[in-house]
Chimera marker file (.cmm) of the C-alpha trace (Angstrom):
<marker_set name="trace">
<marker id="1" x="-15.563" y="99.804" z="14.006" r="1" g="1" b="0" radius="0.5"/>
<marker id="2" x="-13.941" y="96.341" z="14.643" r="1" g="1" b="0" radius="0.5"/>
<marker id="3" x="-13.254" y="95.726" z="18.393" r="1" g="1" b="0" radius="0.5"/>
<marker id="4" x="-10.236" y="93.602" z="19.934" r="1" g="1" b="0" radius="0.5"/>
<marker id="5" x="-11.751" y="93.079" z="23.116" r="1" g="1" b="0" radius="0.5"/>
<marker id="6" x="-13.305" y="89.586" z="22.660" r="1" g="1" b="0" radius="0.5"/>
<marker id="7" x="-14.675" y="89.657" z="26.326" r="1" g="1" b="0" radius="0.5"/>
<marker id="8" x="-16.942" y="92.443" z="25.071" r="1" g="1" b="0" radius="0.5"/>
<marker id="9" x="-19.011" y="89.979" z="22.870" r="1" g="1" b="0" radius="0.5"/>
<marker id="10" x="-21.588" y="88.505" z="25.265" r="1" g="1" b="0" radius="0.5"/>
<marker id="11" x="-21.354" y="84.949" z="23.662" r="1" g="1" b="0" radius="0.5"/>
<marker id="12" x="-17.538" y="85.111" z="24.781" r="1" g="1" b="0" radius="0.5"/>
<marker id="13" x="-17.787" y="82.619" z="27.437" r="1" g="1" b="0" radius="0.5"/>
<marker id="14" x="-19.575" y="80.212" z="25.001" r="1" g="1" b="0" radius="0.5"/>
<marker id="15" x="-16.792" y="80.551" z="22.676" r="1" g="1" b="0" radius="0.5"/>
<marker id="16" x="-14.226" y="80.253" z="25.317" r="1" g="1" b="0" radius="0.5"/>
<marker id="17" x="-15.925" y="76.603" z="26.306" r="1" g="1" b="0" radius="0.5"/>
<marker id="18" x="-16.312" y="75.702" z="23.352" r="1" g="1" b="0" radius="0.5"/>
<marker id="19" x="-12.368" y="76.046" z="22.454" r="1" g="1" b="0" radius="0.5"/>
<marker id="20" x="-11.714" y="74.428" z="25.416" r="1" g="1" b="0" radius="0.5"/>
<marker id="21" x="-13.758" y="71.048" z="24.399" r="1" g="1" b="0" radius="0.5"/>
<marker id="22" x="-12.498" y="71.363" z="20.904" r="1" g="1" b="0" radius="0.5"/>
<marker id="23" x="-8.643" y="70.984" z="22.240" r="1" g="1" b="0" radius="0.5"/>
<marker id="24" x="-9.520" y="68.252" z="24.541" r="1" g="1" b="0" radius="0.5"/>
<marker id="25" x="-11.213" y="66.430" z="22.356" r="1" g="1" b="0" radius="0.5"/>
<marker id="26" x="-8.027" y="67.199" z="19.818" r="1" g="1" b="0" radius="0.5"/>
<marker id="27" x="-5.940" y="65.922" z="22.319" r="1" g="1" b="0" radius="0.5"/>
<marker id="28" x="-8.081" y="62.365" z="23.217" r="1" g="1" b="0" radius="0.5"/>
<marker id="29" x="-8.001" y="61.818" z="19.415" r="1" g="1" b="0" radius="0.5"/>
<marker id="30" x="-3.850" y="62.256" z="18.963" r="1" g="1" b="0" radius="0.5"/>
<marker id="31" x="-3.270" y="60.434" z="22.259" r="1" g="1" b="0" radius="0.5"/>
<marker id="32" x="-5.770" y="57.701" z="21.256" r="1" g="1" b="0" radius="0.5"/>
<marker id="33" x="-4.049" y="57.078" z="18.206" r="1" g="1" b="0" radius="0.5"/>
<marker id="34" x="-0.559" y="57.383" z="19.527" r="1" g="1" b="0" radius="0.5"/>
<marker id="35" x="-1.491" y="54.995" z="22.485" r="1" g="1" b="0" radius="0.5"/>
<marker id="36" x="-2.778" y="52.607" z="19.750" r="1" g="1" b="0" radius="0.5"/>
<marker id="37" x="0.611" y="52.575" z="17.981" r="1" g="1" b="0" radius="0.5"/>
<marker id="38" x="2.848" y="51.584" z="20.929" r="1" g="1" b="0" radius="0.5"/>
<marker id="39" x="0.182" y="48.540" z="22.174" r="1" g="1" b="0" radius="0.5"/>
<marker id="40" x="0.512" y="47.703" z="18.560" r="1" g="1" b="0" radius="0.5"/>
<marker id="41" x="4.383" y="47.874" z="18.766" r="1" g="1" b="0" radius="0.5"/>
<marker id="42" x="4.280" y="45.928" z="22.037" r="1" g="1" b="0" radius="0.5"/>
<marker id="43" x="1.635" y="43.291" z="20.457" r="1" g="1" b="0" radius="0.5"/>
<marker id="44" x="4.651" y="42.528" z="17.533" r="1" g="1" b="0" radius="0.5"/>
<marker id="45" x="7.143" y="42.179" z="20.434" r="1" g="1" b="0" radius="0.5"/>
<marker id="46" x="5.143" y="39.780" z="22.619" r="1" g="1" b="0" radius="0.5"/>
<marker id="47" x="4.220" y="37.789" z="19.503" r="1" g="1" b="0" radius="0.5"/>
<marker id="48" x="8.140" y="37.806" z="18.357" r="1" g="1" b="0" radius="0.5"/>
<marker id="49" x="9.125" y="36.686" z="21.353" r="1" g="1" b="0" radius="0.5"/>
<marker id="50" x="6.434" y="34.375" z="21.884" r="1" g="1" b="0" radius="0.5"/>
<marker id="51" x="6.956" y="32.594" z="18.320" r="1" g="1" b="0" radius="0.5"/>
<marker id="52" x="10.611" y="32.612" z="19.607" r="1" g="1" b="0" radius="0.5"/>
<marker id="53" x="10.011" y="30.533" z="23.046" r="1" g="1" b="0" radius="0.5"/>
<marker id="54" x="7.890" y="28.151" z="20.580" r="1" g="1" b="0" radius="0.5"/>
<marker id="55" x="10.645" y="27.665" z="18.561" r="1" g="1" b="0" radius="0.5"/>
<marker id="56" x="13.107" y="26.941" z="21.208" r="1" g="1" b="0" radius="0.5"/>
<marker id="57" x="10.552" y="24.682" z="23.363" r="1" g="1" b="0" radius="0.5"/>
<marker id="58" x="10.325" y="22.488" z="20.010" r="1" g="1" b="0" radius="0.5"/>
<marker id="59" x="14.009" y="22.079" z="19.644" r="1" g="1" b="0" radius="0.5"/>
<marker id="60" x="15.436" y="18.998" z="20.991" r="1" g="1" b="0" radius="0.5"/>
<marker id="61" x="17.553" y="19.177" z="23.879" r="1" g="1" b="0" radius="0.5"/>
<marker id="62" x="21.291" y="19.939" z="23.311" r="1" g="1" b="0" radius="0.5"/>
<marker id="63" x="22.450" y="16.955" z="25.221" r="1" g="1" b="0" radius="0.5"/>
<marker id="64" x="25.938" y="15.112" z="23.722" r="1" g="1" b="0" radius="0.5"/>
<marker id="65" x="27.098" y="12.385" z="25.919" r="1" g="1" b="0" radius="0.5"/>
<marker id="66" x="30.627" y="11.856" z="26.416" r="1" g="1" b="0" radius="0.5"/>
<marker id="67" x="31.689" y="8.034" z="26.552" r="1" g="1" b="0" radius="0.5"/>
<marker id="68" x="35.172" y="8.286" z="27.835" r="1" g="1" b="0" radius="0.5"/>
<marker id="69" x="34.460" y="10.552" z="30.541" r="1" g="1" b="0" radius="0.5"/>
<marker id="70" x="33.296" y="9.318" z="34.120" r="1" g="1" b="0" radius="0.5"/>
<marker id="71" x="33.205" y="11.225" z="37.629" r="1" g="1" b="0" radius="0.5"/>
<marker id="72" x="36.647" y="9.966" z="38.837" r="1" g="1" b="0" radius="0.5"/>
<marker id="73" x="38.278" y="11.879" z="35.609" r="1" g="1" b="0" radius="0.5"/>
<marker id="74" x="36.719" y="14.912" z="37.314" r="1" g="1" b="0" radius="0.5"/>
<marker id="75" x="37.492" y="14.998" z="40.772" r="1" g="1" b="0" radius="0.5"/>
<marker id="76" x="40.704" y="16.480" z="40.869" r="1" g="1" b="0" radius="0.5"/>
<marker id="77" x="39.918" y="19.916" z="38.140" r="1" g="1" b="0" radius="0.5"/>
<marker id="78" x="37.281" y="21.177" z="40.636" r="1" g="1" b="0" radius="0.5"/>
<marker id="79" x="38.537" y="24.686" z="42.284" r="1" g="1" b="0" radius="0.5"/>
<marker id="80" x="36.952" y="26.234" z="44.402" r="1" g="1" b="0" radius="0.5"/>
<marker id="81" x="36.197" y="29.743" z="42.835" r="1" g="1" b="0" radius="0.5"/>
<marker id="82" x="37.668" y="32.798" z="44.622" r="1" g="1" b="0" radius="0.5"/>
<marker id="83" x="35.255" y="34.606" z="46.617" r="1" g="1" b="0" radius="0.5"/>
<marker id="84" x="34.881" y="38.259" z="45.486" r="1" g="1" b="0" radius="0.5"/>
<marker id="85" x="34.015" y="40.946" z="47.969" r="1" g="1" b="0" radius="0.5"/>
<marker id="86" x="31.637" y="43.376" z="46.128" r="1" g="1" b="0" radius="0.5"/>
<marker id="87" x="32.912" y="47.126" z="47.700" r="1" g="1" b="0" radius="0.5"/>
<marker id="88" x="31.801" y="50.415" z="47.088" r="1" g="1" b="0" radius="0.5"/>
<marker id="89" x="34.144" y="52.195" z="44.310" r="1" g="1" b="0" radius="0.5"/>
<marker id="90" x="31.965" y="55.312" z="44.362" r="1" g="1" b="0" radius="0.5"/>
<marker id="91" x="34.068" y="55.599" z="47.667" r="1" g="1" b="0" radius="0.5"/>
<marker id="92" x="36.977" y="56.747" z="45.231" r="1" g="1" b="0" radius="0.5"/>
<marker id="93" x="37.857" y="59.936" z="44.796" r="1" g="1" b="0" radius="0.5"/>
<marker id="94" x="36.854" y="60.679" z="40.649" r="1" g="1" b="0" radius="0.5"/>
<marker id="95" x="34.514" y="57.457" z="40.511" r="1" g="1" b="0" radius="0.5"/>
<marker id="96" x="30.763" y="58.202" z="40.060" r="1" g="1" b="0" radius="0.5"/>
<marker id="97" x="28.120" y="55.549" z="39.995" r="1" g="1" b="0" radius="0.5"/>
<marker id="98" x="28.059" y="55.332" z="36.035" r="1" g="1" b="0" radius="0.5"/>
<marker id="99" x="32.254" y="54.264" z="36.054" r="1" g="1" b="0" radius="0.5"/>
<marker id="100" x="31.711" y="52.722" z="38.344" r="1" g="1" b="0" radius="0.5"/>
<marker id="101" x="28.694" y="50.076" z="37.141" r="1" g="1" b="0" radius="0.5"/>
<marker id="102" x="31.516" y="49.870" z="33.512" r="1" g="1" b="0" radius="0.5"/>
<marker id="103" x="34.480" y="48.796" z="36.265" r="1" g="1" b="0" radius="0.5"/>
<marker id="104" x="31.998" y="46.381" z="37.474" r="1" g="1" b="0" radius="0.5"/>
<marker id="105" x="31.156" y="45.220" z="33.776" r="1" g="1" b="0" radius="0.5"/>
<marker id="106" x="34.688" y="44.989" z="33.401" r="1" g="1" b="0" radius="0.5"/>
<marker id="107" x="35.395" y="42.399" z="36.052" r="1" g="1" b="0" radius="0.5"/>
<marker id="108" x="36.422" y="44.802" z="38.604" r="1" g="1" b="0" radius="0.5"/>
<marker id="109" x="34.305" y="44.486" z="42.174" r="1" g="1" b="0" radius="0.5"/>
<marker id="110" x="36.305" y="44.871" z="44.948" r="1" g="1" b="0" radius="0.5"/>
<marker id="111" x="39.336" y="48.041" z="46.162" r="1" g="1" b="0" radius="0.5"/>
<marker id="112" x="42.105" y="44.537" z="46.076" r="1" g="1" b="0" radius="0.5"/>
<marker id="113" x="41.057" y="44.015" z="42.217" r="1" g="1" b="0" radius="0.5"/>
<marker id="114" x="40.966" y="48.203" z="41.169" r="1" g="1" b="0" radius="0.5"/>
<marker id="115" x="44.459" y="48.549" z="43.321" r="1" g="1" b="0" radius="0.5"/>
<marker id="116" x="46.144" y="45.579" z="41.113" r="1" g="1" b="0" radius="0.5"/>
<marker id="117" x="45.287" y="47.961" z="37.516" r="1" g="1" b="0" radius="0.5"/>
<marker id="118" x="47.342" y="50.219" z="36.327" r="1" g="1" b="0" radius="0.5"/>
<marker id="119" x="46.136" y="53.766" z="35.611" r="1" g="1" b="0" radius="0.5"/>
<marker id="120" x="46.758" y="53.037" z="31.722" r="1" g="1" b="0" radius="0.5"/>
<marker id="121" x="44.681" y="49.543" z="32.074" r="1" g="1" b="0" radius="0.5"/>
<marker id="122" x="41.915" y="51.957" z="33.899" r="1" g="1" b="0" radius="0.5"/>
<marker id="123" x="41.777" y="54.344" z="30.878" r="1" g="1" b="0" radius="0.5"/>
<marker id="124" x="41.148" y="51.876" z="28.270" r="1" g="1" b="0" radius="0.5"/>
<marker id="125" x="38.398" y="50.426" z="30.139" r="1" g="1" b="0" radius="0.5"/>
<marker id="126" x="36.880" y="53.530" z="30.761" r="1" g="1" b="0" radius="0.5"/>
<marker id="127" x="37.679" y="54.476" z="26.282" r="1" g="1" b="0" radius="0.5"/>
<marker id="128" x="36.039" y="51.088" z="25.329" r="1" g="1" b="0" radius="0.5"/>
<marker id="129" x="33.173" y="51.667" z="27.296" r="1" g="1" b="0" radius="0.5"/>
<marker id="130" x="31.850" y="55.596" z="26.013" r="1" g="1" b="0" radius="0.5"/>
<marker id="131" x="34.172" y="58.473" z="24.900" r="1" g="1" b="0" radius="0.5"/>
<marker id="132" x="32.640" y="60.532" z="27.481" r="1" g="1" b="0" radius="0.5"/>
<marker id="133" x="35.230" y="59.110" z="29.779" r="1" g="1" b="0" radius="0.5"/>
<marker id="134" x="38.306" y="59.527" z="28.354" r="1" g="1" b="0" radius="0.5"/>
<marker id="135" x="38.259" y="62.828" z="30.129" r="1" g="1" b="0" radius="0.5"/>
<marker id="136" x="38.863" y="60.603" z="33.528" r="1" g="1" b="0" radius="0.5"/>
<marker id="137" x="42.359" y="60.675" z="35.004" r="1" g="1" b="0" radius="0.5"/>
<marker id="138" x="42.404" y="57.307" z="36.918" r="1" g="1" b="0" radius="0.5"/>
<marker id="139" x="46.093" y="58.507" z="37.782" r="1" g="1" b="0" radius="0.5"/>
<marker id="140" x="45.261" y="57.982" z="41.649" r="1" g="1" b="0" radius="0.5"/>
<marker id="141" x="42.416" y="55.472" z="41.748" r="1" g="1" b="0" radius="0.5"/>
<marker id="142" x="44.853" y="52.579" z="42.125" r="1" g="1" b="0" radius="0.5"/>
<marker id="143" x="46.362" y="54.161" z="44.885" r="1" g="1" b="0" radius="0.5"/>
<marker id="144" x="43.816" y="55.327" z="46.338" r="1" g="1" b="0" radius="0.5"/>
<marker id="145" x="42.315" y="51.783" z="46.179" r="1" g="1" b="0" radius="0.5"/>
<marker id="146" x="45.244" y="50.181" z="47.865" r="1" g="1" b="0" radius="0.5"/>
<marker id="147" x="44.363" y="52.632" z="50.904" r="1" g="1" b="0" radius="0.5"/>
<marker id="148" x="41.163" y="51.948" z="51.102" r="1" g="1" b="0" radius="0.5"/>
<marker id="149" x="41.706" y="47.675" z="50.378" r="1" g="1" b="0" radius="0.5"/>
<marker id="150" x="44.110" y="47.497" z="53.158" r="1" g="1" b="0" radius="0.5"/>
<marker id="151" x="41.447" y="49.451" z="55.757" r="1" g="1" b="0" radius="0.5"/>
<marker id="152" x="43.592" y="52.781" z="55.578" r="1" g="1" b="0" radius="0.5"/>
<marker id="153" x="40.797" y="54.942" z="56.074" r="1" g="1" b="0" radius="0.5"/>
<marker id="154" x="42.264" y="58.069" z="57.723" r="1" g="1" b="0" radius="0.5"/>
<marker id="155" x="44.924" y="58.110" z="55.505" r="1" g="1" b="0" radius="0.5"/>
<marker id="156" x="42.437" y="58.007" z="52.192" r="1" g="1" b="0" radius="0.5"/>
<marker id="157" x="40.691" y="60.945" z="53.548" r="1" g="1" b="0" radius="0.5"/>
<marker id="158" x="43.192" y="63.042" z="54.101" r="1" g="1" b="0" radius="0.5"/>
<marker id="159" x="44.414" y="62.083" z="50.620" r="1" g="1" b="0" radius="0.5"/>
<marker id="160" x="41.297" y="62.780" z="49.464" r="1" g="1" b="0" radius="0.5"/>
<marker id="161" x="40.687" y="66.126" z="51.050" r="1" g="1" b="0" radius="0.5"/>
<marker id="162" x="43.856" y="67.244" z="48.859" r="1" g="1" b="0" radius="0.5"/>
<marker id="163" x="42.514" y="65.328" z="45.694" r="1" g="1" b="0" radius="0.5"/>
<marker id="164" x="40.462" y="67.425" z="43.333" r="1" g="1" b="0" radius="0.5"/>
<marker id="165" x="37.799" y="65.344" z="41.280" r="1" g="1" b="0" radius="0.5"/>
<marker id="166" x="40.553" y="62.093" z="41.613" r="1" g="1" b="0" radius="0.5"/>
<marker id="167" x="43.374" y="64.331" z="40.318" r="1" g="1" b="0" radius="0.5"/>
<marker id="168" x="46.336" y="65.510" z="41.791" r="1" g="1" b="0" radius="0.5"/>
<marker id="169" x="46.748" y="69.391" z="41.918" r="1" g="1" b="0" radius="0.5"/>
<link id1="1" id2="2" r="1" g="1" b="0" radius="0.2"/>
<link id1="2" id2="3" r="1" g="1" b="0" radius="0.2"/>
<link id1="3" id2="4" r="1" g="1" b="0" radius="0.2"/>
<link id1="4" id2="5" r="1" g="1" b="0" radius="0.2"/>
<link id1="5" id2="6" r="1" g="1" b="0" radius="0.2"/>
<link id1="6" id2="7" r="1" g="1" b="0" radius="0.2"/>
<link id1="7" id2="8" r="1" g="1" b="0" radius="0.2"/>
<link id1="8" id2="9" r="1" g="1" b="0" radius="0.2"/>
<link id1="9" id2="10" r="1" g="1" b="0" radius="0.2"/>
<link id1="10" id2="11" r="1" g="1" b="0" radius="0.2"/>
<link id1="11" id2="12" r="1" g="1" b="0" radius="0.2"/>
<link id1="12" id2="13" r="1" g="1" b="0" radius="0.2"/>
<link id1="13" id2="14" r="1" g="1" b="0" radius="0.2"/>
<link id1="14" id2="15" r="1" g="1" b="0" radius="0.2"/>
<link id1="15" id2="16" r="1" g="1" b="0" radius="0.2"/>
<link id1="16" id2="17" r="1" g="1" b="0" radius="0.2"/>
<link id1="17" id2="18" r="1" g="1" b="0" radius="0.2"/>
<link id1="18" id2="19" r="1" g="1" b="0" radius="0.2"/>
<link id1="19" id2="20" r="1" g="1" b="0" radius="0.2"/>
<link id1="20" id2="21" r="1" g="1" b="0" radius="0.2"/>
<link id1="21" id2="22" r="1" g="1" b="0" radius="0.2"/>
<link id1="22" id2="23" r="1" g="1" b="0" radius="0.2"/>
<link id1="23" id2="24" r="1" g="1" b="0" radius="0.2"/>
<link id1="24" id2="25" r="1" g="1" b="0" radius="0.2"/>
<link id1="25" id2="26" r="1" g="1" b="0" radius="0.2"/>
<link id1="26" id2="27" r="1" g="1" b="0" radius="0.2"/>
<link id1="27" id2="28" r="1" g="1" b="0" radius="0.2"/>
<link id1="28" id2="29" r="1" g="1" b="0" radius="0.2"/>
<link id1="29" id2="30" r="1" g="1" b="0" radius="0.2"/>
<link id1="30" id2="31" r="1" g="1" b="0" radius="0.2"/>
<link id1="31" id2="32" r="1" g="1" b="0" radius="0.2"/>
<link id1="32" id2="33" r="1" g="1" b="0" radius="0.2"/>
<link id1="33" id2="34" r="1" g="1" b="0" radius="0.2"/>
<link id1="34" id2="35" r="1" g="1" b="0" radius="0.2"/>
<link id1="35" id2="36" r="1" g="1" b="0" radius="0.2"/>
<link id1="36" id2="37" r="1" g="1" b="0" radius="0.2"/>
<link id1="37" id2="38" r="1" g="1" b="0" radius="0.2"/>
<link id1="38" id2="39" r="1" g="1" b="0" radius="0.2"/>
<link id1="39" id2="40" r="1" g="1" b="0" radius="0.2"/>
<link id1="40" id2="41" r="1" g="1" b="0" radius="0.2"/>
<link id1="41" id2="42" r="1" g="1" b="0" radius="0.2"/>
<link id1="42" id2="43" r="1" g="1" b="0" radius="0.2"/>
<link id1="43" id2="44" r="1" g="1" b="0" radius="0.2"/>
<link id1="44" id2="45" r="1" g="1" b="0" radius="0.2"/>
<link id1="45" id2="46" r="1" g="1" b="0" radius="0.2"/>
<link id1="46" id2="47" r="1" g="1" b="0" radius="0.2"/>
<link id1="47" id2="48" r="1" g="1" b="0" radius="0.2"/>
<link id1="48" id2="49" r="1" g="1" b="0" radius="0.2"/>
<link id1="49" id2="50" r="1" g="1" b="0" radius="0.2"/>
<link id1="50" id2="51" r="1" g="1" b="0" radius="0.2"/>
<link id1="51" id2="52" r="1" g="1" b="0" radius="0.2"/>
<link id1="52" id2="53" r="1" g="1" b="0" radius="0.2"/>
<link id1="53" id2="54" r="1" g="1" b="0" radius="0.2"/>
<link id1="54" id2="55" r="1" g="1" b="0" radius="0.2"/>
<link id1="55" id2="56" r="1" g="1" b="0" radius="0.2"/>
<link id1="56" id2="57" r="1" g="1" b="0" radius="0.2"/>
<link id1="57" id2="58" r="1" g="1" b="0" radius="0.2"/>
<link id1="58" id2="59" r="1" g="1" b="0" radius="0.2"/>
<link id1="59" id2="60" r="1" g="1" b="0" radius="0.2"/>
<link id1="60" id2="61" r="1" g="1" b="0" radius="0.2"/>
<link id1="61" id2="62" r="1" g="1" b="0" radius="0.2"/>
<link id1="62" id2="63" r="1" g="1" b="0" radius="0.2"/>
<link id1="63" id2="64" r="1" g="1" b="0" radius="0.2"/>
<link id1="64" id2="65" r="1" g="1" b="0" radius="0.2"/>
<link id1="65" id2="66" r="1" g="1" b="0" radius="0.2"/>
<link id1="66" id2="67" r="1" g="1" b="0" radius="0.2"/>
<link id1="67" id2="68" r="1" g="1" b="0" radius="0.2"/>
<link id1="68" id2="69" r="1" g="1" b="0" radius="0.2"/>
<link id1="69" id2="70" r="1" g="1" b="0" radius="0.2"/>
<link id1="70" id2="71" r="1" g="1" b="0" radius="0.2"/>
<link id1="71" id2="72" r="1" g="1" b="0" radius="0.2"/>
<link id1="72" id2="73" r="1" g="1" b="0" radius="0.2"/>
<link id1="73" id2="74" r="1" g="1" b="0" radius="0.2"/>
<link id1="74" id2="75" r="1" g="1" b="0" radius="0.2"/>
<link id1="75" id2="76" r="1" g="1" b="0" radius="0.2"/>
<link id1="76" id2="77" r="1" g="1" b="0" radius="0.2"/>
<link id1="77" id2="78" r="1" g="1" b="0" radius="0.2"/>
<link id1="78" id2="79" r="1" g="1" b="0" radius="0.2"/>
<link id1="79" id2="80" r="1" g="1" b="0" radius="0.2"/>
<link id1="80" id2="81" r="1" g="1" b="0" radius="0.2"/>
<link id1="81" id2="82" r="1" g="1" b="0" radius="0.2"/>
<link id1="82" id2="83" r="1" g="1" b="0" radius="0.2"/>
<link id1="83" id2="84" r="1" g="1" b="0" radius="0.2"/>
<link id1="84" id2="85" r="1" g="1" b="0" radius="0.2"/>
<link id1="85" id2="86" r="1" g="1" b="0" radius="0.2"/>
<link id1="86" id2="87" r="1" g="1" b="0" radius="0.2"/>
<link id1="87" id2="88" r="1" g="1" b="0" radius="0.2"/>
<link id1="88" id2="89" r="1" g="1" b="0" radius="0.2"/>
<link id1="89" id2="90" r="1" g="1" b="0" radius="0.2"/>
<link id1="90" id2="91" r="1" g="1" b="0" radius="0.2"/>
<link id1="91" id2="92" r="1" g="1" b="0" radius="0.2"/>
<link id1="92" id2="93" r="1" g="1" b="0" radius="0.2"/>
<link id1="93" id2="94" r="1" g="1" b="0" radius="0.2"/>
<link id1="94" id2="95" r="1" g="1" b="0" radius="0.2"/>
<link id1="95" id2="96" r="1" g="1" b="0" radius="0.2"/>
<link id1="96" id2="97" r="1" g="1" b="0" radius="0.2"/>
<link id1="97" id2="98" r="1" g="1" b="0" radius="0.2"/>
<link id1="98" id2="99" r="1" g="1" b="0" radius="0.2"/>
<link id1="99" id2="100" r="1" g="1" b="0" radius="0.2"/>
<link id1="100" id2="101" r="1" g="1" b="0" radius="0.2"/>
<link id1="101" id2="102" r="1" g="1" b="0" radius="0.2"/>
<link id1="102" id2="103" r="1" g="1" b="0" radius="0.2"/>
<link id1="103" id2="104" r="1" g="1" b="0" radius="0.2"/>
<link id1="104" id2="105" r="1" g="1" b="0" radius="0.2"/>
<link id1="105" id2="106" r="1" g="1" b="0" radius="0.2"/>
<link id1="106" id2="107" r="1" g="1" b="0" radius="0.2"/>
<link id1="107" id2="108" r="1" g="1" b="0" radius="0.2"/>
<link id1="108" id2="109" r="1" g="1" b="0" radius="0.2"/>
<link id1="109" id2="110" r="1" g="1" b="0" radius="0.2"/>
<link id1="110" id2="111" r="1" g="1" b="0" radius="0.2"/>
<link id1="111" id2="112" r="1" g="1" b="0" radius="0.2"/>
<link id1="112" id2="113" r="1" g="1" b="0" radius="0.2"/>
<link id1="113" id2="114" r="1" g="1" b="0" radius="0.2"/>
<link id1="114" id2="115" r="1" g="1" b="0" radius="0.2"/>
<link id1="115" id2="116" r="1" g="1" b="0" radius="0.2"/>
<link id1="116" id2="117" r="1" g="1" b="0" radius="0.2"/>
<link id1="117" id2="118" r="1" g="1" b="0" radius="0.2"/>
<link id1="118" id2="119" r="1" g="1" b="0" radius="0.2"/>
<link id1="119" id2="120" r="1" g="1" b="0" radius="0.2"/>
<link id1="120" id2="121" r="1" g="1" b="0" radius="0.2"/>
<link id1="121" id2="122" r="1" g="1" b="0" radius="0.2"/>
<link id1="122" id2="123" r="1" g="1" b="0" radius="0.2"/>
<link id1="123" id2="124" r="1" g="1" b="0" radius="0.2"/>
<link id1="124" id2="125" r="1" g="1" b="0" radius="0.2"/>
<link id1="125" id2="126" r="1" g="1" b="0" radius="0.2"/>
<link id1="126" id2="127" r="1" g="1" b="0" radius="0.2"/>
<link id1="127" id2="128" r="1" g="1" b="0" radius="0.2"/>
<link id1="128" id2="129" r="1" g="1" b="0" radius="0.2"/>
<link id1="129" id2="130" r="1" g="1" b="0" radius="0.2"/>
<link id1="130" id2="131" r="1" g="1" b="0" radius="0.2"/>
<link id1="131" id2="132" r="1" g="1" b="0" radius="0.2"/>
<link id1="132" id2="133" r="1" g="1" b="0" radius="0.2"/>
<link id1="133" id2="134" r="1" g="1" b="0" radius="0.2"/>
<link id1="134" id2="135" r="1" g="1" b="0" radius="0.2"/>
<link id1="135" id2="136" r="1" g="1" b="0" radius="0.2"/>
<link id1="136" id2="137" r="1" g="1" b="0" radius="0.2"/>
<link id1="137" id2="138" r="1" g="1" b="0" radius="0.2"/>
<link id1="138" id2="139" r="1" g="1" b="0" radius="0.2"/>
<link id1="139" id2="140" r="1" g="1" b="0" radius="0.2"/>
<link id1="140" id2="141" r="1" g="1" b="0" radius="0.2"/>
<link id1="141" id2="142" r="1" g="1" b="0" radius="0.2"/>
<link id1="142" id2="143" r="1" g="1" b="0" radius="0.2"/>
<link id1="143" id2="144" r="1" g="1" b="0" radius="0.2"/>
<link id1="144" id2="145" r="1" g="1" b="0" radius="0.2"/>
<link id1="145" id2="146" r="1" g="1" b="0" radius="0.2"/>
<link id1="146" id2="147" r="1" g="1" b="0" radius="0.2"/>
<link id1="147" id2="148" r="1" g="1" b="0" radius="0.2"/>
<link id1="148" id2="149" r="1" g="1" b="0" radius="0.2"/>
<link id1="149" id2="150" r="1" g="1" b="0" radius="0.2"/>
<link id1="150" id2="151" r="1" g="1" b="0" radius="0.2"/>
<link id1="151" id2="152" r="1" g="1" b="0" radius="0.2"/>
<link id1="152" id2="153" r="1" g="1" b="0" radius="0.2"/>
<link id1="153" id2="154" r="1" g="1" b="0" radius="0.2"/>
<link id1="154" id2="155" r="1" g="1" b="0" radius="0.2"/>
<link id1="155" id2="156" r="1" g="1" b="0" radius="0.2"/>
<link id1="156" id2="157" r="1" g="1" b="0" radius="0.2"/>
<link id1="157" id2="158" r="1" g="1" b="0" radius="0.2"/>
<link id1="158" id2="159" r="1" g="1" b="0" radius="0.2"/>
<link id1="159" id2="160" r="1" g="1" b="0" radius="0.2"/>
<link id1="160" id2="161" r="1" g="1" b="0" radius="0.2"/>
<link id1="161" id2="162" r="1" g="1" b="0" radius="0.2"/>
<link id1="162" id2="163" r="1" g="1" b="0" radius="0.2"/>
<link id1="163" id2="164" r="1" g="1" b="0" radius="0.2"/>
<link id1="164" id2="165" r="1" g="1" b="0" radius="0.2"/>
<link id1="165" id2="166" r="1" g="1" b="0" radius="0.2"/>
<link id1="166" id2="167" r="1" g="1" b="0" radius="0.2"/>
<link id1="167" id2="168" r="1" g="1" b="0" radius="0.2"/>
<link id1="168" id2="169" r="1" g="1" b="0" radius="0.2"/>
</marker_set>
């Protein structure tokens, strides 16, 4: 009669080991191959880019001289650029790290430069960047930001405390 039990066959540890080495030596094969592919891929990259930097190191220099211009005709247009203080928006009630690395894309470092949007201004940021956002209501993050710009930190908290997710209940 035909058994199930294949532990019952005295050669089943043989058989057992000798699966085993099969599927790893499956496995070295597929990964071989598939490691082989992406060095490949990589190998085209490098060489792009490196046929690229050839290119570039080859080209003359971009350099167009202007005759009529002189340092004196430039003294006066130098400003001095305005200094922006790089704050933590996560510190916002409703801002997460990912809004808050597109606010920074968008220009906007600092609670002074948030505060001076309005929440309409906020929302089309937020649309341009992924449609995952649009769900955002940045109805208090001005606000908020003004708080938090001028040092009101007691006051934000409490605020806060009553905010749910950045919204107003």
């Amino acid at each position: 009669m035909f058994e199930l039990n294949p532990l019952a066959n005295p050669d089943a540890l043989w058989q057992h080991i000798l699966m085993l080495v099969v599927a790893a030596i499956l496995g070295y094969i597929i990964g071989y191959i598939t490691g082989n592919s992406v060095i490949t891929e990589l190998e085209d990259e490098l060489s792009r880019l490196d046929n690229d930097l050839d290119f570039c190191n080859r080209q003359k220099p971009a350099t167009k001289i202007v005759s009529n211009a002189s340092r004196e005709s430039f003294s006066g247009i130098a400003v001095e650029s305005e200094k922006v203080q790089y704050d933590d928006l996560k510190i916002i009630e409703g801002i997460g790290p990912k809004i808050e690395s597109i606010l920074n894309t968008a220009g906007i470092h600092s609670f002074y430069q948030l505060s001076q949007k309005t929440p309409d201004q906020i929302s089309a940021i937020l649309s341009n960047s992924d449609s995952r956002f649009q769900v955002h209501d940045p109805a208090t993050w001005p606000r908020q930001a003004e708080m938090a710009s001028k040092g009101s930190w007691d006051e934000l908290k409490v605020w806060q405390d009553i905010l749910n997710g950045g919204r107003e209940e």
